[in-house]
C-alpha positions, -999 to +999 in steps of 0.1 A: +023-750-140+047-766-115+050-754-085+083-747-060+089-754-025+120-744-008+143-766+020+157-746+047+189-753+036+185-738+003+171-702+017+198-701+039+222-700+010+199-675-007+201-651+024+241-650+018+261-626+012+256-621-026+222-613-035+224-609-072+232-646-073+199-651-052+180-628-077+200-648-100+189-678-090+152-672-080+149-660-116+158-695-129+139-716-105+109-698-116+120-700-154+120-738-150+084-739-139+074-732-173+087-758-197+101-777-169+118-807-188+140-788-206+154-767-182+164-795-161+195-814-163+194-849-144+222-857-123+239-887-131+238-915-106+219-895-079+173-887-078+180-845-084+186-825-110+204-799-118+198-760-125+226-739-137+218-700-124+251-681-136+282-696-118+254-715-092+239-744-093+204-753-077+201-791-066+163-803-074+140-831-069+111-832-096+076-849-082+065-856-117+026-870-101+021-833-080+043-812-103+065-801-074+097-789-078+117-787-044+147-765-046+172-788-020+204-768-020+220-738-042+254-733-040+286-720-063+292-747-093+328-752-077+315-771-045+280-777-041+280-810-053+311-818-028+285-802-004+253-814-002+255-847-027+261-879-003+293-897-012 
């Protein structure tokens, strides 16, 4: 089983303002700790991946060696690449 650590930055988007997209979101993070490969999407020319939770995305880094998933930033699909993905 992998496990899931949190930034800072991504529970402060969790504590907004809509929390059935946390739920939403929490939900999937824990889905993809089962069967982990093939929930995740890489993202192309960047070290994350990708998690779609409803219209959110979550912004991952895999640790293959400890099984760690760290859950970096969640954010709506519209910006959240503009947002926390360096230029």
């Amino acid at each position: 089983m992998t496990d899931v650590e949190y930034t800072e930055q991504a529970l402060s988007h969790l504590d907004g303002p809509d929390p059935q997209a946390a739920d939403r979101v929490m939900n999937k993070v824990d889905e993809a700790t089962e069967w982990t490969e093939h929930r995740l999407e890489p993202l192309s020319g960047f070290p994350y991946y990708k998690l779609r939770a409803g219209d959110y995305r979550v912004i991952i880094t895999w640790d293959r060696e400890t099984n760690l998933l760290r859950v970096e930033a969640v954010g709506h699909r519209r910006n959240v690449y503009d947002r926390h993905l360096p230029p």
